[in-house]
Structures are given as structure tokens and as C-alpha cells.
N, C-alpha and C positions, 0 to 999 in steps of 0.2 A: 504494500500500500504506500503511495509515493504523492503524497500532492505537491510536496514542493517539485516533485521532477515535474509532474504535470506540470504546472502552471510554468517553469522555465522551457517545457518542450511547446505550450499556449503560445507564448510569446516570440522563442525562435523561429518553429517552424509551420505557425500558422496564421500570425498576423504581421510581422516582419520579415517573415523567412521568403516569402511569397512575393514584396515587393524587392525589385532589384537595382529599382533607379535610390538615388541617393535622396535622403526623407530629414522630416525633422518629427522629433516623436511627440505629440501632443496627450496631455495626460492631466485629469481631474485631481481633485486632494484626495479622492476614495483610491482612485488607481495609482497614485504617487506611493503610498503605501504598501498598495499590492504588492507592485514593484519591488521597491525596496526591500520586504524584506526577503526576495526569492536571488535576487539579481543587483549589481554594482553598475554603474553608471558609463562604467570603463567597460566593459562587457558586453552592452550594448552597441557604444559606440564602438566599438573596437570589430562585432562580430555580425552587425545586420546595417553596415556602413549609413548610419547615424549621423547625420552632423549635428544636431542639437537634441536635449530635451524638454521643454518647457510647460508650464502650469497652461490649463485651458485660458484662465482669464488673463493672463499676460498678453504684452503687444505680437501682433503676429513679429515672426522674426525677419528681419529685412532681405528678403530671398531674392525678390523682384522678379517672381514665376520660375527661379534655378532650379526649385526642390520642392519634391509632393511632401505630403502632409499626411501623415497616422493620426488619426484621433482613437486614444483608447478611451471610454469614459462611461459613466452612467447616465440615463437616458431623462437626464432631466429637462427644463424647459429655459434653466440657465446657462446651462452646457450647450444645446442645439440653441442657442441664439445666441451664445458668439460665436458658435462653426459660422451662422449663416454672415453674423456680422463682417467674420473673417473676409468669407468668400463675394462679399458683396460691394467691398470698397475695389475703387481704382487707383494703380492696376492692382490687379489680384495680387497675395504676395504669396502663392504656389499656385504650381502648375496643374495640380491633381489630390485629390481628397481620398480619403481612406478611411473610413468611421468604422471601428468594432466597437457594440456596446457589451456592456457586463452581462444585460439580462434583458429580458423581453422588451420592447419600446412601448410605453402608452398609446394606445390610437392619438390621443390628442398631440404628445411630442411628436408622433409622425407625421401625422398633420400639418405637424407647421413647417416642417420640411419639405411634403410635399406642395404648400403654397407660396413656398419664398423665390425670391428672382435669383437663387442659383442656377447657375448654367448647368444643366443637365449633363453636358460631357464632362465638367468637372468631377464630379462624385463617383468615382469607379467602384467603390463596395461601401453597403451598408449591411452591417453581418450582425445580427446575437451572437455571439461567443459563447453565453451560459456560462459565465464565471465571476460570480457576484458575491467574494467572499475573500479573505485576507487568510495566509499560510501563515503557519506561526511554528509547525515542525511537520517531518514526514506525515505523522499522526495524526495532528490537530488544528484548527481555522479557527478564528472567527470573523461573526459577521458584523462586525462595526454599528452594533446596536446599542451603545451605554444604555439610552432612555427607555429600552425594554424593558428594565426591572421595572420601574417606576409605572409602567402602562399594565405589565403585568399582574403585578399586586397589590396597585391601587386602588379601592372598589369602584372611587371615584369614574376610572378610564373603561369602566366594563362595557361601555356602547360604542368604545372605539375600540378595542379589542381586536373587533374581527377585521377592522383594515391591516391594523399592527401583524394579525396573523397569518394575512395576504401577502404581507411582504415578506414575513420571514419563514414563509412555506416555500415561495419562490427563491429565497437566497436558498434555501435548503435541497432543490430538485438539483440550483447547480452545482452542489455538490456531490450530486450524484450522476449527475449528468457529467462532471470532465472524470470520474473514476469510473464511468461505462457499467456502473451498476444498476441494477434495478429490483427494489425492495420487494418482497412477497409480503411482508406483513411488517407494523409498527404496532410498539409498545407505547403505552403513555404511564406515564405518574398520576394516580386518582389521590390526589392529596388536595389540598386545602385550594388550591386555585383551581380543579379537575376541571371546569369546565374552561378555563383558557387553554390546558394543555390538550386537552379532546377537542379545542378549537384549532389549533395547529395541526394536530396529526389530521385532523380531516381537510384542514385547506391541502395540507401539502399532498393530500391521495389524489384532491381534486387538481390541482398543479402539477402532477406526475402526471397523470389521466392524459390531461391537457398536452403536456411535450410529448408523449407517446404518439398520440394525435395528429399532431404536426407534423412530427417530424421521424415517419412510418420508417426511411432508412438508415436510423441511426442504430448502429449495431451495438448493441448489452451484452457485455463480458458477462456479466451473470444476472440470474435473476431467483437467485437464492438469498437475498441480504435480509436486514433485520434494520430496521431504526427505531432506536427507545428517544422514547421525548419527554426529559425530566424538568422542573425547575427549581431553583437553590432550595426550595423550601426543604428538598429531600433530603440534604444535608447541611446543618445550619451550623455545628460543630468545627469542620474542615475549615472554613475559609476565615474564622479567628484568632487559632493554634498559629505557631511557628513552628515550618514546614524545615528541618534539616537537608531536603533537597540544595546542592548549593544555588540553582538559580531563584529556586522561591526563596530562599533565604536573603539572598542579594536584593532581589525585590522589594521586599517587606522593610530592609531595614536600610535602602541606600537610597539615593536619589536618582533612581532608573524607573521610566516609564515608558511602556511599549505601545499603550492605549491612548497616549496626548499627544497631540502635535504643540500644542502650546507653552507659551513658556509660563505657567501657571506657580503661586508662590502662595502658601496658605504658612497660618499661623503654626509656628516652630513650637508649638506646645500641644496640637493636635494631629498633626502627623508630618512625614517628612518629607521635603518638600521634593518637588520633579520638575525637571527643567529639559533635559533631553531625551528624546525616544532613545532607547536602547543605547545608550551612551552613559560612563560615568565618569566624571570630571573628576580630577583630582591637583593633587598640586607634589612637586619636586624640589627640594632645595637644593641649588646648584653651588658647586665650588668649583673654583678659581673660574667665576664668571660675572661679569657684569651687575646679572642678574640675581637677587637672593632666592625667588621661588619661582618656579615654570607650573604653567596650567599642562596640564595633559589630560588624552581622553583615551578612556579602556572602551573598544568596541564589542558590544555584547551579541554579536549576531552572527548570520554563518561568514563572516567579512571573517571572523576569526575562529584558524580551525581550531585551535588550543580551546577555547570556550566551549565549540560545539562537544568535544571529550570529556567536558566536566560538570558541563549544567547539569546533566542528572545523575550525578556521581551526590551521595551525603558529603557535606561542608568536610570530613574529617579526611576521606578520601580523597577529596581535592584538593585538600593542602599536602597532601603523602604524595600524588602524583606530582607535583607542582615543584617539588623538593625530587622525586625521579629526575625531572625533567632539566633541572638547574645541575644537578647532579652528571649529567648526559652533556651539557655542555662543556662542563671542568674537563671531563673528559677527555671530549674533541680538541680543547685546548693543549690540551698535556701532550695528545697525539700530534695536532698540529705543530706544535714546537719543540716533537723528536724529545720529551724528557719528559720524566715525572714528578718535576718540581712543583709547588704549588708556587702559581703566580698572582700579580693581584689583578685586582678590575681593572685596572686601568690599561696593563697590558693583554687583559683580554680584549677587552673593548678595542684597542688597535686589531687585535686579529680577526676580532670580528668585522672589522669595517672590509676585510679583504673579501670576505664571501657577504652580499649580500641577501642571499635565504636565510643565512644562519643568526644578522643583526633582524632579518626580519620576526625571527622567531624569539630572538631574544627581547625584544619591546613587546613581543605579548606574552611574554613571561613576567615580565616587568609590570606590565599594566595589570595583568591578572592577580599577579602578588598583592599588587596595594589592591584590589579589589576583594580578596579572601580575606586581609588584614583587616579590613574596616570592616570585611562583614562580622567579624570575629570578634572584634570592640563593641561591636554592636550591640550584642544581646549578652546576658548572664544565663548561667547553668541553672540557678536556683527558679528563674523564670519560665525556664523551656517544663522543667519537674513541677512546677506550679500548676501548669497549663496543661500538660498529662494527666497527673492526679484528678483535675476535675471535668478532662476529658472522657477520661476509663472510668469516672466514678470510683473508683477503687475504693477509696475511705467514708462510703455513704453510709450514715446513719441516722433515720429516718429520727431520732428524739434526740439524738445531742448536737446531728448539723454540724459534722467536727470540718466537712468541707472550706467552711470560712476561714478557718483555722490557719489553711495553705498561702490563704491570701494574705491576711493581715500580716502573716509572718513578712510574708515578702514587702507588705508596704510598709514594714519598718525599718526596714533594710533598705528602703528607696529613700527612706524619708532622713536618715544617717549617713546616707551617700554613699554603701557602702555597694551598689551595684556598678556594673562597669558605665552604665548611661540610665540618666533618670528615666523614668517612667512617663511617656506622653500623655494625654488625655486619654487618646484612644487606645493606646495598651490596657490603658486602667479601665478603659471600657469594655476591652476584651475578655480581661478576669471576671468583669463583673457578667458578662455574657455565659460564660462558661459557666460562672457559679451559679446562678440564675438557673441554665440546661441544666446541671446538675441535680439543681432542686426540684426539676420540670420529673423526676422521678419520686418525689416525693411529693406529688397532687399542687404545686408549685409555689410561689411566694409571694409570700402578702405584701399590699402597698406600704405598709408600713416600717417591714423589715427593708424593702428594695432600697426608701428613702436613709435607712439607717447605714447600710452598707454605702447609698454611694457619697453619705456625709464623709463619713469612713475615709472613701477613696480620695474625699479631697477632692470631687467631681463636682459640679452644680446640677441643679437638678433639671437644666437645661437640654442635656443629655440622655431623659428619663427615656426619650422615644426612640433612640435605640434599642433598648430592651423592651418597649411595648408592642413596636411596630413590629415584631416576630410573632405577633398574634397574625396579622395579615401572610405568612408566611406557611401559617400551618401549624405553627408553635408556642404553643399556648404557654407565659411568664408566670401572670398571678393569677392567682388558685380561684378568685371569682368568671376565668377566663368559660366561655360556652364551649370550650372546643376539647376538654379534659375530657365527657363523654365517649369518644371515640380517637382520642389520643392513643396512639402507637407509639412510643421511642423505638427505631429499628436502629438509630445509629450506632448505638450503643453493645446492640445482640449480633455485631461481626465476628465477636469469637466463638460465638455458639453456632453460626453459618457451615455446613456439611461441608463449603468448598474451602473454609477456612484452611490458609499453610499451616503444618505445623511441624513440629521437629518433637518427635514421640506423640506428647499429648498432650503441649504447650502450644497454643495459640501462637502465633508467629509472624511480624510484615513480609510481603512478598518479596521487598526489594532489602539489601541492605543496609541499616540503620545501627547507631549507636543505643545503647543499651536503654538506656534512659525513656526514646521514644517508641511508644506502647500502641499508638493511637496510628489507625490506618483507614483512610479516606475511603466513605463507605462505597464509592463508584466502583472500585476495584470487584469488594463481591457480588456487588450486586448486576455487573455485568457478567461475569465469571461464572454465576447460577443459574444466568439465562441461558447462556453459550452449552454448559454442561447440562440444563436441566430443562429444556425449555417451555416444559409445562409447570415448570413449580411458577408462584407468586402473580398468577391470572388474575386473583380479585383486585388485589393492590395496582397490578399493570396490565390492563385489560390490552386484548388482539383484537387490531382491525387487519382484516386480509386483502390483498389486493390483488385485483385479478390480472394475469402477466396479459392479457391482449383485452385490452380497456374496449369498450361498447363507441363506435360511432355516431354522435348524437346527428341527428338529422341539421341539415344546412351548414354543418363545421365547416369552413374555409378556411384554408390552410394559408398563413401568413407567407407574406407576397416581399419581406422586405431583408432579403437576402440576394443582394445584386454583386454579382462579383464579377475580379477578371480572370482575364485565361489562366492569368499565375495562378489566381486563388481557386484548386482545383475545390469541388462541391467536397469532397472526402474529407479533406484536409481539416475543416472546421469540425465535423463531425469524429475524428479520430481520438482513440484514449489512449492514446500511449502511457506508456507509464501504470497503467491500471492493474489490477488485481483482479484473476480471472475467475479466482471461486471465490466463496461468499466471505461479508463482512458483513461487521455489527457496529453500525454509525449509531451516537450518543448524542443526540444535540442538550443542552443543557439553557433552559430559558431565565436569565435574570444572571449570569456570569458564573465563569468554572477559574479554580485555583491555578497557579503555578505545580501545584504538590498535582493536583488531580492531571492534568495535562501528561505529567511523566506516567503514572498511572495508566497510559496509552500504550505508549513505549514497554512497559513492564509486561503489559498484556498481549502485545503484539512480539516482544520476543519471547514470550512461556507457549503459545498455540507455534511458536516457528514459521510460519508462513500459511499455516491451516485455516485460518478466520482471519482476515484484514481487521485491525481495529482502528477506528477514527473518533475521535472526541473532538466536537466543536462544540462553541455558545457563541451568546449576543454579543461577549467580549471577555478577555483576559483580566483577572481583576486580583488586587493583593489585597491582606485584610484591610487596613485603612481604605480601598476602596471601599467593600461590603460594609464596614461601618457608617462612612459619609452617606452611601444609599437607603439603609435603614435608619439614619439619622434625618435625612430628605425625603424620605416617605409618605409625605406631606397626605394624607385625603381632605384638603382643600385643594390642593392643589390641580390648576385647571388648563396647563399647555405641556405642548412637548415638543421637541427639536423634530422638522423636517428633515429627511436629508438631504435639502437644498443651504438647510441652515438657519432655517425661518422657525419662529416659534409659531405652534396654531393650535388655536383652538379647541377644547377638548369635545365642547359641541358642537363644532362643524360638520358637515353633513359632507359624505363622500358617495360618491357612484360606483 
């Protein structure tokens, strides 16, 4: 299962590979990302003879009709009106137009295509591509939806629901559309929002139906797969723990964001701040230079192979390898200079300047180093065993409540300085989350203890709907909650799970972890039980079946807006390379999935060996201070939401 190869075999050899004359590459902020993170800038231009890349809304570039124009982008009505702006001034500034969109085009954006005073020979393809969705590893996407949570488990948004579920049924076919799959049945989650997710699985059967439809030649690798369609609510635990994975732990605690493009700066007491996508900044103190301290930047994406070998490696394992690897250098040095002397840096650093792969490898050792360091300042041991304990429940006791016990210890030991980094708002919100779940097993906690503990934390009580707003989630806080009646904890019952690892007769994580962490992100078995079991857990995740040769509804018209040229042969857009020919179990996940759960792919995709493709996507990638600020913002007053034009609208607007 390969999406990132997909998507870089999308882009060479079926929307650039096809043109031969020399282009310039025009690209939206959705598909800038796409981009980005599959492919370098240098790669492009260097291999589908590129002379530029540029933003849709920027000046055309001063070609004066030298060079055709790629529009890769989404099918908005901001996007097609500066194609047409483009193509419409004098003289034109290229010679020839090239539009592939993400996803299906609105009749109305087509519309206005087809009534604008473009020259008709201009335009040589207008393609759906079916790829409306951001790679973020072999395994996993998402689909650049933050505002789904908020539409999701709002009760407020429940009449706009079903547009919100139109779009992300559609992002969801093309992902099964560029992996040539095709589902036989989907799972849903019957939990607390059952009917959004039973709104989803049903747009997107009616959405698959649909490109089935259309597009009668398009050849399915398989048609054995499975899609389960969960939302956070399923597991509310995972995503406030600190994850020892080394990437999610970088995440969590450094100023690296893969979900902002902006340079966004929030208060240094409630989380930490992010300023560049996948990048972290740091700083050098130089000697015998000019300068006292140098900024530098560690690139956290596949730009760097050393990173891609340790993101899902645990923090402990990646400072062992990391120390291999410095180790491997001394080495070569010693070899290179014919002796076994130990020399210093500085006469390494001269030898390294003579092989340039080998100073290149040495700066992402360098950067990765200060990037383990800091993660490693980052947190305390005492904190990660705090967060366990009331993860596993371990110490529950339904009359003495010794759970709190864990915590307080630990805020006095914040409050004496004696932790490695004080304690932020939202960490202390995160305890208080966990102790909260904890007590969610003991009929759960009254308003008046909640307000005690979060005096306690030294929190205001500004912060209360944090912990209430997990009622709209499925998970019921205080004990006057309506939802205890048929409350289930399943997070919790993973070690008593038949598919549970174990070593003898001891519960066990699948991947490995330091001692300490107990607690393992409920996705794992609960995909793991489907694959081996696939009639267990029917009631809780009911089947809808799909039939593999969908019903031709009377007067279907099969979309007219695929014009292409001779280069662009009709196959070519339709091709899965890179695909998986027997079956997979795609997870979309509504309202954001972990950094920790993401590896959870990975772990399951190499224990079945190539037997079942596994893929995990959501709305978006999120660390905990995400999922806190969300359930902090969970607003039911609240009455708009971000287009993805960028517009705020309306939450009673009426849609067609």
C-alpha cells in the first residue's frame, strides 16, 4: 500500500509527464501542500522540465505566450476565475492551459468556464484527477478538514451535517479511487454522534455508486476492501497521553506543525507555540565567528532520510540509533585518515567538506540531535507515569479515589520547580482529562469535586468546557450526565481483547516501548479484531454492503469534462500504479487521529506482511494541545464555519 508513490507517480506521469513542451506549474494552497509533502521543488523542476512554480492567485509569470501552463487545483469558483482572469488579459501570458482538478467540478464552477471568453484552443485538458487528499506517510492522509470536528459534534451544525458529509465522502472515494480499490462493505462507529457517522458511510456508498457510474472503464485492483468510519469520540484517552513514539513526541512538545500554514503565536502558558510546517528552528552558538548564535532549521519530512528511520522508532531508540550513526562517522574518519587516532571536530569537519554526501548526512545528524535533545528537556519521567496510571486505571478505587493522589503528587513537584519544564495550562488540563476518564469508571464526577481539583491545578475555571464538552463526544464527565445509561468504556478493556499481544499471559504493546508505557491506542485492536474476526463487534459497528456492479439509475449522463490531448492518453488518468492488488482495511477517522495512532498503520501493515493493505486517514493530523483547543472551542452557540474557499458561512445557509 503506497500513497505517497501514488501520488509522486499522479504527478510525474500523469499530469506533467504527458506534457512535453516547457510549463510553468500553477498550484492552489490545498495542492501546495499536497505537493510538498510527496515531492521537492528541485524535483520537479529538474524532472518534468518546469520553469516555475507558482500560487494560483499570484501574477501570471511574464512568459509572453513562451510556456503553457498546469493548473493543478480545487474546483472552486476562486480558483476558475483567475484561470479565466489569467487567460483573458492581453497578450495572453501562455500559450496553452492544462487544468487537472482534485475532485469532481461543481456544474456551476463548470459553468462559468464554459461561459467565459476563453479561446477555446487555449484549454487542451480539463481532467478530474480524483485526488483530493494530503499524504502524510505510505499508510496515512488526511483530508484538510480542521472545522470537521466542530460541524461534527456540534449539535448546533446537525442541518449542515449532510453537506459537511458530501464533501468528505467525496474526499474519501478518492482515496480509493488513486489505490484502485473498491470496498465491498463499510463499518461505522454507533457511538454518541451514530447518526453523522451513518451519514458518511452512506454519502460515500452513494459517491462510490456514482464514480462507478461514470467512469465504467476504470479498472479495480480489488474489490474485496473494508472501510471503518470512526470519530474521536471512540477514543478520547489517546490523543491527551504523551505518545513515546519519537515523532509524536516531537510534536507534542516542540514547535513543529504539519497542519498550519501560518505563522500563528498563542499564549506561552497554554500551549506551545508553531510557527513552521514541519520544520524546527533552533539556534547554534558559533566560535571563532562573527556571529554568537546561528538560527538553523531540522527538516522533518521525507527531505530527510535520517528522520524518515526514526519517526516511528520510541524517543529511546532514536537516540541509540542516532549515537550508531555519529558513531559510523568517527569511523569513516579514522578510515579516511589511514589511522586510529581519535581526532577532533574540527578536523573532521575539514574531511568532511571533501565528500559532500557524507557533510550532507552529517547536518542531519546535527539537526536531529538538537531535535531529540529538546525533545528530551521536554517532558519528565514522573509525568509520562502520571499519565499511564490514570490511563490503565491501574490504582482505581471506587471509595478512596486514590487516583488524584498521582496528580497532586506531581503538581507539587511543578509547583517546586522540580520538573524538567513547568507544567502549561493545557498539560494540567490533560491530567485533569485523564483523571476525570478515570473516574468516568466510577459513575463519574460531580460539579463540585471537578471545580475542587481544577482550583487545585491552579486552572481557572474558564477551562471547565474542556472536560464538559466530552459529553458531546460520547463521554459522559459528571455523574448527572444522561449518557451513563448506556455508557460503555471499551478503551480501557484492550487487554482483555482475544487479539491482544502478549508475551505468556501478560498483556503487551504491539510495537516497542519503554517499560513505563502500559497504555496502547485503542485503533490498533480494534482494527486487528475486524481483520481476524470479522463478524465479532456488529452491534457496536454495524455493515453496510455494497454491491461490486452498482444499479444504473435511469437518465445518468456520464460527465462530459474530460478533454484531453494526444499526450494525455484516456488510460493514463485512470491508472493505479503503485496500488495494492488484494484487499485493504481503510480507517477514516472523523474529528482528527494522533501522531501515536498514524504509526499504529505502519505497525499493522508490517505484522499482516503485505496480506491486508492498511491505511489510516482523518479530517487532519492533530497533537494533544490540538484536541484540547477543539474541545475547548466546542462552542454550541457557535454558528459558522470555514469554506474551503476560506470564507466563513453561515451555519443556516441553505445548500443545493
Amino acid at each position: 500500500m503506497a500513497l505517497r508513490s501514488r501520488m509522486r507517480h499522479l504527478v510525474f506521469n500523469e499530469i506533467l509527464g504527458p506534457i512535453k513542451e516547457r510549463k510553468v506549474f500553477i498550484l492552489d494552497d490545498f495542492t501546495t501542500r499536497m505537493i510538498n509533502n510527496v515531492l521537492t521543488q528541485s524535483e520537479i523542476v529538474n524532472q518534468c522540465d518546469v520553469v516555475t512554480i507558482q500560487k494560483v492567485q499570484a501574477k501570471p509569470h511574464a512568459a509572453n505566450g513562451a510556456f503553457s501552463a498546469v493548473y493543478f487545483m480545487r474546483a472552486t469558483e476562486k480558483n476558475v476565475q483567475k484561470f479565466i482572469d489569467d487567460f483573458s488579459t492581453k497578450p495572453c501570458p501562455y500559450s496553452k492551459a492544462y487544468i487537472f482538478i482534485t475532485n469532481t467540478c461543481p456544474d456551476a464552477v463548470f459553468s462559468m468556464l464554459q461561459k467565459s471568453t476563453v479561446p477555446k484552443q487555449k484549454l487542451q485538458t480539463f481532467s478530474e484527477v480524483y485526488c483530493d487528499y494530503i499524504c502524510y506517510s505510505e499508510n496515512s492522509f488526511s483530508l484538510d478538514a480542521p472545522d470537521h470536528f466542530n460541524i461534527h459534534f456540534n449539535p448546533v451544525h446537525s442541518h449542515i451535517r449532510g453537506y459537511e458529509s458530501m464533501k468528505i465522502a467525496s474526499k474519501l472515494v478518492s482515496v480509493c479511487v488513486q489505490l484502485g480499490h473498491y470496498p465491498s462493505q463499510i463499518r461505522y462507529f454507533r457511538g454518541n454522534c451514530r447518526d453523522a457517522n451513518n451519514e458518511i458511510a452512506t454519502q460515500f456508498k452513494r459517491s462510490l455508486s456514482h464514480f462507478k457510474i461514470e467512469n465504467e472503464d476504470f479498472e479495480w485492483k480489488s474489490t474485496n476492501s473494508t472501510v471503518l468510519i470512526l470519530d474521536r469520540g471512540f477514543d478520547t484517552v489517546t490523543p491527551v497521553i504523551h505518545d513515546l513514539t519519537t515523532e509524536a513526541l516531537a510534536r507534542d512538545l516542540l514547535s513543529i506543525d504539519v497542519e498550519t500554514n501560518s505563522n500563528q503565536t498563542r499564549n506561552s502558558s497554554d500551549r506551545k507555540t508553531s510557527y513552521f510546517p514541519n520544520q524546527y528552528v533552533y539556534t547554534v552558538e558559533m566560535k571563532n565567528s562573527d556571529v554568537e548564535r546561528e538560527e538553523r532549521v531540522a527538516y522533518l519530512d521525507d527531505s530527510n532520510a535520517l528522520w524518515t528511520k526514526i519517526r516511528f522508532m520510541n524517543i529511546k531508540d532514536s537516540v541509540d540509533y542516532m549515537r550508531y550513526e555519529i558513531g559510523q562517522m568517527q569511523k569513516q574518519k579514522q578510515l579516511e585518515a589511514g589511522n586510529i587516532k581519535d581526532l577532533t571536530l574540527t578536523e573532521l569537519s575539514a574531511l568532511m567538506k571533501k565528500y559532500p554526501e557524507q557533510r550532507k548526512n552529517k547536518q542531519q545528524i546535527g539537526a536531529l540531535s538538537y531535535v531529540l535533545d529538546a525533545t528530551l528537556q521536554g517532558f519528565a519521567r514522573e509525568q509520562i507515569e502520571c499519565e499511564q496510571m490514570l490511563a490503565t486505571n491501574c490504582a482505581k478505587k471506587a471509595k478512596e479515589c486514590k487516583n488524584w493522589k498521582f496528580v497532586s503528587d506531581l503538581l507539587k513537584k511543578d509547583a517546586r520547580g522540580e520538573l524538567n519544564n513547568a507544567l502549561t495550562v493545557h498539560e494540567k488540563m490533560r491530567l485533569l482529562v485523564l483523571y476525570s476518564r478515570s473516574k468516568a469508571n466510577m459513575n463519574g464526577i460531580t460539579l463540585k469535586e471537578l471545580k475542587t481539583r481544577m482550583q487545585e491545578s491552579d486552572v481557572t475555571l474558564n477551562y471547565m468546557p474542556i472536560l464538559t464538552n466530552l459529553t458531546f463526544l460520547g463521554v459522559p464527565i459528571l455523574t448527572q450526565d444522561y449518557q451513563w445509561v448506556n455508557y460503555e468504556d471499551q478503551e480501557r478493556n484492550w487487554k482483555n481483547w482475544p487479539c491482544c499481544d502478549r508475551e505468556g499471559n501478560i498483556p503487551v504493546r504491539p510495537d516497542r516501548m519503554p517499560d513505563l508505557v502500559q497504555w496502547c491506542p485503542t485503533i490498533y485492536h480494534l482494527v486487528k479484531t475486524m481483520i481476524d474476526s470479522p463478524k465479532d463487534l456488529l452491534q457496536k459497528y454495524p455493515v453496510i454492503e455494497i454491491r461490486s456492479k452498482p444499479a444504473v439509475p435511469r437518465g445518468t449522463v456520464k460527465s462530459a469534462r474530460r478533454v484531453r490531448t494526444k499526450a494525455s492518453k484516456k488510460s493514463s488518468v485512470y491508472s493505479t500504479y503503485g496500488s495494492y492488488n488484494k484487499s485493504s482495511f481503510i480507517v477514516f477517522v472523523a474529528g482528527g487521529m494522533t501522531y501515536g495512532e498514524i504509526k499504529m498503520a505502519k505497525v499493522l501493515s508490517d505484522k499482516y506482511n503485505g496480506e491486508v493493505g492498511i491505511v489510516f486517514g482523518s479530517t487532519q493530523i492533530m497533537n494533544p494541545d490540538d484536541f484540547i483547543e477543539k474541545l475547548h472551542n466546542l462552542n454550541p452557540e457557535e454558528i459558522y464555519y470555514k469554506h474551503e474557499d476560506g470564507q466563513f458561512i453561515a451555519a443556516d445557509a441553505t445548500y443545493n
